[in-house]
Each structure stands twice: as C-alpha cells, then as structure tokens.
C-alpha positions as CSV (number, residue, x, y, z in Angstrom):
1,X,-11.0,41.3,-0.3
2,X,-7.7,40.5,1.1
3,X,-8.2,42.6,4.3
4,X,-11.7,41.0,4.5
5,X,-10.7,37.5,4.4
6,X,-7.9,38.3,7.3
7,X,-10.9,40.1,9.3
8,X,-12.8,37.0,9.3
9,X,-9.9,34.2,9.9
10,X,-9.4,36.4,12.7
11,X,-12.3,36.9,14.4
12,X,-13.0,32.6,13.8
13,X,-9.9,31.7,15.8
14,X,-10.7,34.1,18.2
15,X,-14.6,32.5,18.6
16,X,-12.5,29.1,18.7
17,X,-10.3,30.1,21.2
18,X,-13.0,31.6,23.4
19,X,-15.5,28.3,22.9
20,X,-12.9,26.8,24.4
21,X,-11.1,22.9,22.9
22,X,-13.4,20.4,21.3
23,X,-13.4,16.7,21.0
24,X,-12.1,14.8,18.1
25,X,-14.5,12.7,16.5
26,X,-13.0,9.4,15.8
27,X,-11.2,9.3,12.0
28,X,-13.0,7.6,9.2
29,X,-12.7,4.0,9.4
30,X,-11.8,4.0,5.6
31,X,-9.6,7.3,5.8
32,X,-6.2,6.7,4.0
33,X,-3.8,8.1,6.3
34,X,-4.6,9.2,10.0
35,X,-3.3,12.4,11.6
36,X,-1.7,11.1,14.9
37,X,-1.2,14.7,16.4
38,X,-4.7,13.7,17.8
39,X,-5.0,12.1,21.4
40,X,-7.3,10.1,20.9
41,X,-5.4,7.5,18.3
42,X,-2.8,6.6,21.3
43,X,-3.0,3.8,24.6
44,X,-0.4,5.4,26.0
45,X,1.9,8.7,25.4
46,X,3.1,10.9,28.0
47,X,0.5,13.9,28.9
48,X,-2.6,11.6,27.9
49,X,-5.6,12.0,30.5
50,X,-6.3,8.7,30.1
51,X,-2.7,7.2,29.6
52,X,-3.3,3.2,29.4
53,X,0.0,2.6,30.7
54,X,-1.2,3.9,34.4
55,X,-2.2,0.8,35.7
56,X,-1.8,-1.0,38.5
57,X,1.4,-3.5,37.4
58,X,2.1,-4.9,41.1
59,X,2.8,-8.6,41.7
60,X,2.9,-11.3,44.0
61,X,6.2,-13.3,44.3
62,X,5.9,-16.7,44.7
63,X,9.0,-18.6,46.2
64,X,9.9,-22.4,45.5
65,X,8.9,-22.5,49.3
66,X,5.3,-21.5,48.7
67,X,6.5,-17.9,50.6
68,X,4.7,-14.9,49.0
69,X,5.8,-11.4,48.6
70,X,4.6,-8.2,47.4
71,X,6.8,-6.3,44.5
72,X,5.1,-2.9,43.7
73,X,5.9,-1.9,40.7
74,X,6.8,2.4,39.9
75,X,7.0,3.8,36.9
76,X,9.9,6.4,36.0
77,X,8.9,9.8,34.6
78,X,12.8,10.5,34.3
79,X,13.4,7.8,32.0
80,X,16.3,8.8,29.8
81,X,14.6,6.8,26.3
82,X,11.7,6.0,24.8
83,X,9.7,2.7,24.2
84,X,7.7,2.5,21.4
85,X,5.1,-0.4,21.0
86,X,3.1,-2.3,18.1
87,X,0.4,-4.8,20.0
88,X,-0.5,-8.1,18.7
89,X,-3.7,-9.4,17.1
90,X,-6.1,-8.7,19.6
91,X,-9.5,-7.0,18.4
92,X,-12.6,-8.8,18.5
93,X,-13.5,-5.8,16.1
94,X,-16.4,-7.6,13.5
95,X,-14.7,-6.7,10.0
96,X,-11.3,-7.8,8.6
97,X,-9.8,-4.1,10.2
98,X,-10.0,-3.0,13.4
99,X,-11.9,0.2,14.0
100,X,-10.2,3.6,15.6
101,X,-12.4,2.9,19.0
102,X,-10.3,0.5,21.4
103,X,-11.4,-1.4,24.1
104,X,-11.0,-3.9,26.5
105,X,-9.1,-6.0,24.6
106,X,-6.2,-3.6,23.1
107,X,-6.0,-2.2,26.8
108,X,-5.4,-5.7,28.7
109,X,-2.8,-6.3,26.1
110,X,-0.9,-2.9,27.0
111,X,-1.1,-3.6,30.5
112,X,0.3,-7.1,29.7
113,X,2.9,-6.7,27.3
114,X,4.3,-3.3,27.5
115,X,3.1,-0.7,30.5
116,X,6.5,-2.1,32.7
117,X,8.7,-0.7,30.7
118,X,7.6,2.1,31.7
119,X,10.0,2.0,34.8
120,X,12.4,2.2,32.4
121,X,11.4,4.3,29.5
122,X,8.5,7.0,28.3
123,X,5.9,5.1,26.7
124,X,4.3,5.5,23.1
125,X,1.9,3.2,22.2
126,X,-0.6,4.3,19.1
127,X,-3.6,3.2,18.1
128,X,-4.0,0.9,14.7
129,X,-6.1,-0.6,12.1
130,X,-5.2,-4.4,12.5
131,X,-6.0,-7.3,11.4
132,X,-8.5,-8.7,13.6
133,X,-9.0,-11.7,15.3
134,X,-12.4,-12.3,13.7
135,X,-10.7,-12.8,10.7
136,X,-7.7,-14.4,11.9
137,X,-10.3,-16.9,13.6
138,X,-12.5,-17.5,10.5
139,X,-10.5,-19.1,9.1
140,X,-10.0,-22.2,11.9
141,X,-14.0,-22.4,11.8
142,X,-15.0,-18.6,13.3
143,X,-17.8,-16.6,11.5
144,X,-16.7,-14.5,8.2
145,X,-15.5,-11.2,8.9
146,X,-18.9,-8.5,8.5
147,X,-18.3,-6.2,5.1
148,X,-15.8,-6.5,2.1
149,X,-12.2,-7.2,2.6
150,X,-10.7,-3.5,2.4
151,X,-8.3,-2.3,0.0
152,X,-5.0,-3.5,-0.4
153,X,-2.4,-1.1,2.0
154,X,-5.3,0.9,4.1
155,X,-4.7,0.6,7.6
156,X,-1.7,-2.1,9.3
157,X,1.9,-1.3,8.6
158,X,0.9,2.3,7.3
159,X,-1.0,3.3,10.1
160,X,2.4,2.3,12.3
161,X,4.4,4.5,9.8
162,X,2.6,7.3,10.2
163,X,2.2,6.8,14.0
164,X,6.3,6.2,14.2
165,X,6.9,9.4,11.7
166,X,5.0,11.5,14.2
167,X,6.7,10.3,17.4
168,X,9.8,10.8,15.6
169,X,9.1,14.5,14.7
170,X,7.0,15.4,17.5
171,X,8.4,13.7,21.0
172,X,11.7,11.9,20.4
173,X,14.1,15.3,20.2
174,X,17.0,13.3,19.5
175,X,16.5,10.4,22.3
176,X,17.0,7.1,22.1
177,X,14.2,4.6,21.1
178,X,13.3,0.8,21.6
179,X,10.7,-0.5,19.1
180,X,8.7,-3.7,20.7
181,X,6.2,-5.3,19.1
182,X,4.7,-9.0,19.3
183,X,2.7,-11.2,17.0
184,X,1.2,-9.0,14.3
185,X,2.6,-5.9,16.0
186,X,6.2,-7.7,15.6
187,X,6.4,-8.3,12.0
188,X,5.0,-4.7,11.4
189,X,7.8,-3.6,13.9
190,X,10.3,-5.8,12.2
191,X,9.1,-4.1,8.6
192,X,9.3,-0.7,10.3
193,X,12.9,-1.2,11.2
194,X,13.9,-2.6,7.9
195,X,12.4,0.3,5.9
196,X,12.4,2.9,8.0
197,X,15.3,2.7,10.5
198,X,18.2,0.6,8.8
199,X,21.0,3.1,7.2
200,X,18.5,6.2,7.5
201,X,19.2,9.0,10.0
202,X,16.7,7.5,12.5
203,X,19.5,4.4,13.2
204,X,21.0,7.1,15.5
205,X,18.1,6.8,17.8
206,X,17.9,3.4,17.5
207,X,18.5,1.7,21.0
208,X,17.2,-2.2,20.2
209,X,14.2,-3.9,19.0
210,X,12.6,-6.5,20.3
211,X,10.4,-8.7,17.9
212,X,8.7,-11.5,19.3
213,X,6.5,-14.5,18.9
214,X,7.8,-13.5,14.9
215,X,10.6,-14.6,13.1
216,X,13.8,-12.2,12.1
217,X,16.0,-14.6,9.5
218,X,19.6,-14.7,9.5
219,X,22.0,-17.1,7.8
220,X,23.0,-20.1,10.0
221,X,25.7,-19.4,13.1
222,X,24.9,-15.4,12.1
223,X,23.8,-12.4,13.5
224,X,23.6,-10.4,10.2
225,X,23.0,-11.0,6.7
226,X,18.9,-11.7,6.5
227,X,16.1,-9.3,7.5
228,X,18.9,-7.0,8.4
229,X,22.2,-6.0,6.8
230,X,23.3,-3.8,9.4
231,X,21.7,-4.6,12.7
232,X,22.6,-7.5,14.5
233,X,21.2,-9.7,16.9
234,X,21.7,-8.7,20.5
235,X,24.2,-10.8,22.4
236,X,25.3,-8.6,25.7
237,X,22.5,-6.6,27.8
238,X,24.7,-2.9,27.6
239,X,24.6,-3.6,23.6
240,X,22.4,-1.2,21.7
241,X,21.8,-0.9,18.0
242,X,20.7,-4.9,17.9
243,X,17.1,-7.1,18.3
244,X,16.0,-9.3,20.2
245,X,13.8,-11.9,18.5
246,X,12.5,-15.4,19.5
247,X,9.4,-17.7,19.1
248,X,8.8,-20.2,22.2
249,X,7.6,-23.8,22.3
250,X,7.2,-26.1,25.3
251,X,10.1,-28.3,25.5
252,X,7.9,-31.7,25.8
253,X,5.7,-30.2,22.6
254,X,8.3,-29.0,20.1
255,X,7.2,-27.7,16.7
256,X,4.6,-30.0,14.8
257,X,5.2,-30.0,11.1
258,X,3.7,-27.2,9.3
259,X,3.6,-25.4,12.7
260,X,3.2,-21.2,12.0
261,X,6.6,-19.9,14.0
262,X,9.9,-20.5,13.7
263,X,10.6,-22.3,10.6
264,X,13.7,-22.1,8.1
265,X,13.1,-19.7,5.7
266,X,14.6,-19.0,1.7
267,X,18.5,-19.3,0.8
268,X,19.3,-21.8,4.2
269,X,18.2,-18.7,6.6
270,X,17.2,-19.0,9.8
271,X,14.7,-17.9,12.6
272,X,16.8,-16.3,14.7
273,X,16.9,-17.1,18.7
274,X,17.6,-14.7,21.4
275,X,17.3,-15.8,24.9
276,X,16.6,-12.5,27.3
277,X,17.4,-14.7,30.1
278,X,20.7,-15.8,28.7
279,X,21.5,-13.4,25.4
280,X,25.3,-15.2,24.9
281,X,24.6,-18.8,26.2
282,X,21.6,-18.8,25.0
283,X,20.2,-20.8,28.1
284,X,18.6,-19.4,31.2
285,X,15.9,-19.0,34.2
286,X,13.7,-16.0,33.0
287,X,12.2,-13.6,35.3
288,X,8.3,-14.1,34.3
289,X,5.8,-11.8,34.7
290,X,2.7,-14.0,34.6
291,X,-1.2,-12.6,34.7
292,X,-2.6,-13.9,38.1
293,X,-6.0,-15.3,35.8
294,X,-6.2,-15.2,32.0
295,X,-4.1,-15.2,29.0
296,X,-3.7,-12.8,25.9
297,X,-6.6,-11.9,24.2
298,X,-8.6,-14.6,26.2
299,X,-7.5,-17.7,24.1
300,X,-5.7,-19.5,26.6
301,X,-8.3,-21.4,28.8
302,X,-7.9,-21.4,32.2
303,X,-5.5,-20.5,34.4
304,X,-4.5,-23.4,36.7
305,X,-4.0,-22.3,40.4
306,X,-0.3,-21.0,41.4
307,X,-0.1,-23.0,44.2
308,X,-1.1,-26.1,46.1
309,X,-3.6,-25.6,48.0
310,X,-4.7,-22.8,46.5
311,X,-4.3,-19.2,48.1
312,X,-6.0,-16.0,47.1
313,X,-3.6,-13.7,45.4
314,X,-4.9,-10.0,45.4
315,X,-2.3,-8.3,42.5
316,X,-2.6,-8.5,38.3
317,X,1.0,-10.4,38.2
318,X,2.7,-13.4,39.7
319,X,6.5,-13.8,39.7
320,X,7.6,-16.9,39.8
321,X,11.5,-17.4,40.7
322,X,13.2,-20.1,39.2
323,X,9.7,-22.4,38.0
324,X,10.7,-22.4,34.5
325,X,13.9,-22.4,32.4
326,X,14.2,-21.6,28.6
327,X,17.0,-22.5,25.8
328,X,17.4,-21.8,21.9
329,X,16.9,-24.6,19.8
330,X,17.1,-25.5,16.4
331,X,15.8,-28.6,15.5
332,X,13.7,-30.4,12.4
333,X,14.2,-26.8,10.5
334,X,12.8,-25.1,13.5
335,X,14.5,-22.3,15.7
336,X,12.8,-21.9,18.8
337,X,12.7,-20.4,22.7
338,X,12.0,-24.3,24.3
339,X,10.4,-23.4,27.7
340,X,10.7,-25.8,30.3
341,X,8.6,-26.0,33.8
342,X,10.7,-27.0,36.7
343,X,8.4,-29.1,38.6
344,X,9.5,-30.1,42.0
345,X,7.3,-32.6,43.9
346,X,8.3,-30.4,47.2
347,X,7.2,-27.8,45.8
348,X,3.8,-25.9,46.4
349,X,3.7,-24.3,43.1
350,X,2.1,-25.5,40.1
351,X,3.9,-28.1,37.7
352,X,1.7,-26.5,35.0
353,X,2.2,-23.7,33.1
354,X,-0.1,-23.0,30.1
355,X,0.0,-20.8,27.4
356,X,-1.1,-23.0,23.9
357,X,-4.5,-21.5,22.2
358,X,-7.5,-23.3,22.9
359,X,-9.7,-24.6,20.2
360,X,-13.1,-26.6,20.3
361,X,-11.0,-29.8,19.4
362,X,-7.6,-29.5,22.1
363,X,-4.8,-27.3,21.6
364,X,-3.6,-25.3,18.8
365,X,0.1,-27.1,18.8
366,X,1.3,-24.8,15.6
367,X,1.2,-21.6,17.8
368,X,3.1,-23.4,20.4
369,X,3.6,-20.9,23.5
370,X,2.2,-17.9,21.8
371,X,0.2,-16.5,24.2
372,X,2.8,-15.9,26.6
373,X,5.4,-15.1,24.8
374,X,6.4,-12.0,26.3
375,X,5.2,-12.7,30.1
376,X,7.7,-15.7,30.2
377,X,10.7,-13.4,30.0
378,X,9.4,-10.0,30.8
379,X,11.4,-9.4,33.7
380,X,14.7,-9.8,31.3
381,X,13.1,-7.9,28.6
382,X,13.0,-5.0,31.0
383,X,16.5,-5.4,32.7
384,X,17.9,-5.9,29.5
385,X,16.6,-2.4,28.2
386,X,17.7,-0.2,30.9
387,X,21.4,-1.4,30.6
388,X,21.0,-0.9,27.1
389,X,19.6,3.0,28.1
390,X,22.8,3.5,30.3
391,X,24.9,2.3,27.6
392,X,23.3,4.5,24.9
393,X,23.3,7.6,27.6
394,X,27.4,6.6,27.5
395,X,27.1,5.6,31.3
C-alpha cells in the first residue's frame, strides 16, 4: 500500500508539472488566515508580472517664477533595503471588509503614497482585508455596509501579520526594513511594530517606521516612554531604529474640538510630531509630491489649477519648491504638522492648496489635512530613508 500510495503522488506531480502552473483562485473572503506565498494577495513585490509599483511617477516642477521642469523619476533595482507598506482606508468594497480583489482604488493609493520609494528601496506592499470606506462613511450619513459585521479579529491587523511574517521569512534575508503605513494602514503599522518588532529578533532589521496621519504617544518633551519603550522618535535623517509620526492641519484651521487626530492621550501623553522637512527643529519647507488632479481615495473635491493662467501639465505629480512650509505644534491638547501655503501675490502659482474631505455640508475640519498627508512631505520622506539605508549599510 505504501509503494502504491508513492506510485501515485508521483505520477500526480508529474501530470502537474507537465499541465504546466495554474491560477490561484482568490482566497475565501471569510478564510481565517491567508497564505501570502500566493502572488496574487500583493500590489507590489519584486518579480510580480503585474508589480503596481511600475508606474509612471514623473513630475512637473513648478518654480515661484511660474518656470516648469520635467523630474523623471527611476526606480533602483539595487536598493540595498526594503520598504514595506500598509495603505489607508481606501476600498469602496460594499461590506464592512474589503474583499481579496483590488482595484482602482488600492492601486491609485500605491502609486500615491508609496511606489517612490522605490528609488530607494525594494518594494512590498500586500494585499488586506480593511475596513472599508463604506463603513467608515455610514456612519457620516453613507448607506449601511451590505451583510453582517464579521467576526471579531478576521481580516485587518492579522492579515498584515501574516503578510509581514512571510516577507520576513521569505524575502528579507537579513536586510534592513522600513515599515510605512498611513491612516488605517498606520495604526496597523504602528501595532505591528509594537508587537511584532520591539525587543524581538526582527528589531535588527528594523531601519525606521513611518506612521502617519495616526498618532504614536509619548510623554511630554520625550521620545520614549509611550507606544514604544525602546524606539524612539527620529530626530537626525542617518538615524535608524526610530519613527517618524505626525498628523497635519492647516495653520489658519487648527484642530476643532473633538477633532479625530492628534489629541492628548491617557497618563499626560502626547501625539508625537516629527517634521520630515525639519526632524530636530521641527520647522521646515517640505519637498511635496502633489497629484496633478485628485486627492486620496477621491474625497478631496477638486483640484484648483497650479498656476495662474492655467497651463496644461502632462505628468501624475507636481513639485512645488518652496509654496508651503510646515511646523510641529502643540496647542489646546493637540499635537500637530501645521501646514502653511506661502502665497506670494507675484507669484503665478496657486495660493490654494486643498486637502480637507469634502462632505455634502462643507469640509470635514476634524480630519484636518488628511488627505494629503503623505504627498505634503514626500520628497523628505524619501531623502530621509536613503540616508537612513546608508547609515544602516554602515556607510
């Protein structure tokens, strides 16, 4: 029976092999924990066909003067570390979880908030069963989520632990890793870290994280001693082992009361502030990487036009040198990234920079600058982790 059994195990992985590979069919929505070996759960890892990181990044700088320029962007398949990234709340998905089939909107936001690091990094961005903007938007007015609210645990953080457990045995071979995660994706990242990286063996790897538009808590004038014990909050750009963390407002619209980011938290803590453009001062002109039209997940409203008169602009990005400034704050039990717009009557460029979600009735003011976030300072975000690869490389 035993030779029998071999015989035919045999002769089945043979018939596979000669069929040739098949596709995976999607897991089961409801499935408790999802086997990430497969391509299909992933945006972006190197060797995908259909890598949603490849994409054209280019943009168009715009000077003070109204001059524009062409910046191309490149990629760096040499990259000497690894990025690995948690998206925000972005599927229009109609339950309370998003399913395992992405779309549109999951691969705008990975073209928006994480394919440039790729110039400085390999790029790992999985798939996962979020919370979804249906739900998040019932409850401003938006239509009930479709089905029954699933079980407690299934899907969110889990689906990242699993995704992060099979990088880490499968791809990172001892190399250094930034985690990066916004919104929804950022707490998860920020939980990730706490559980899974802080005084375990994987703190070796551990380059930086950055956690934004979602609070980290430290004690007042303190860069330890809150969501972390160990890991501090970054203060020079060749540091590793820190985070980055920030929440942004607009400087003439400062927190409401009641607003969702930023607030003090339990025992006199904090929301931390870490200013990309300015990590010691805290106070700097960030290097923005805005989308030419549209915002995250298409709750901004419209863009206004770049420049006066207006002028067709042919990339994805605009860079925009010097138009806005940004500087921690804490103020009315708030800690925030203030952004400020330098308008300049002599200057062709828009005074107007949005970035507040738009309901039916005005501007959601308790998400303050949510939306953009990460474009604001993405240029920083990126210079900052290449020093911090050199530094971890010992160069």
């Amino acid at each position: 029976m035993i030779r029998y059994v071999a015989a035919l195990a045999a002769a089945l992985g043979a018939l596979s092999l000669a069929s040739g590979p098949t596709l995976a069919a999607p897991p089961d929505p409801l499935v408790a924990r999802a086997d990430y070996s497969a391509d299909e759960l992933w945006l972006c890892r190197p060797g995908l066909k259909d890598d949603k990181c490849r994409v054209n990044l280019d943009a168009t700088v715009i000077e003070g003067s109204g001059r524009m320029t062409l910046e191309r962007f490149a990629p760096n398949p040499e990259a000497p570390i690894d990025c690995f990234f948690v998206y925000p709340t972005v599927s229009l998905d109609p339950g309370y979880l998003s399913d395992w089939s992405p779309d549109r909107m999951e691969f705008d936001d990975v073209r928006l908030q994480f394919a440039r690091f790729g110039s400085v990094c390999r790029t790992f961005a999985p798939l996962y069963r979020q919370f979804t903007l249906t739900a998040l938007r019932a409850a401003s007015g938006g239509a009930q989520p479709a089905g029954e609210r699933p079980p407690q645990g299934l899907g969110g953080y889990q689906d990242v632990v699993d995704a992060f457990s099979w990088y880490m045995q499968n791809e990172n071979k001892g190399r250094g890793v930034v985690l990066i995660g916004h919104s929804q994706g950022a707490g998860l990242v920020a939980r990730l870290i706490a559980q899974e990286i802080e005084g375990k063996p994987a703190q070796k790897q551990f380059v930086s994280g950055v956690i934004l538009g979602s609070s980290v808590m430290v004690p007042p004038g303190a860069d330890t001693g809150g969501t972390y014990k160990q890991i501090p909050l970054c203060r020079r750009e060749d540091q590793t082992g820190c985070v980055i963390s920030y929440v942004s407002y607009r400087d003439t619209l400062p927190p409401p009361a009641g607003a969702r980011f930023g607030r003090s938290g339990q025992n006199g803590q904090v929301a931390a502030c870490v200013n990309p453009a300015g990590l010691a001062s805290g106070r700097g002109e960030p290097v923005s990487y805005f989308l030419t039209e549209g915002f995250l997940n298409g709750s901004g409203g419209t863009t206004p036009p770049w420049v006066n008169p207006a002028k067709p602009i042919s990339t994805p990005f605009v860079r925009t040198p010097g138009l806005i400034s940004t500087e921690c704050v804490s103020k009315d039990g708030y800690s925030y990234l203030s952004v400020h717009v330098n308008a300049e009557p002599s200057d062709p460029r828009t005074d107007v920079v949005a970035g507040e979600i738009q309901r039916a009735t005005g501007p959601d003011l308790s998400w303050g600058l949510h939306l953009i976030d990460v474009d604001h300072s993405m240029g920083d975000l990126v210079r900052i982790v290449s020093r911090q690869a050199r530094a971890f490389a010992g160069g």
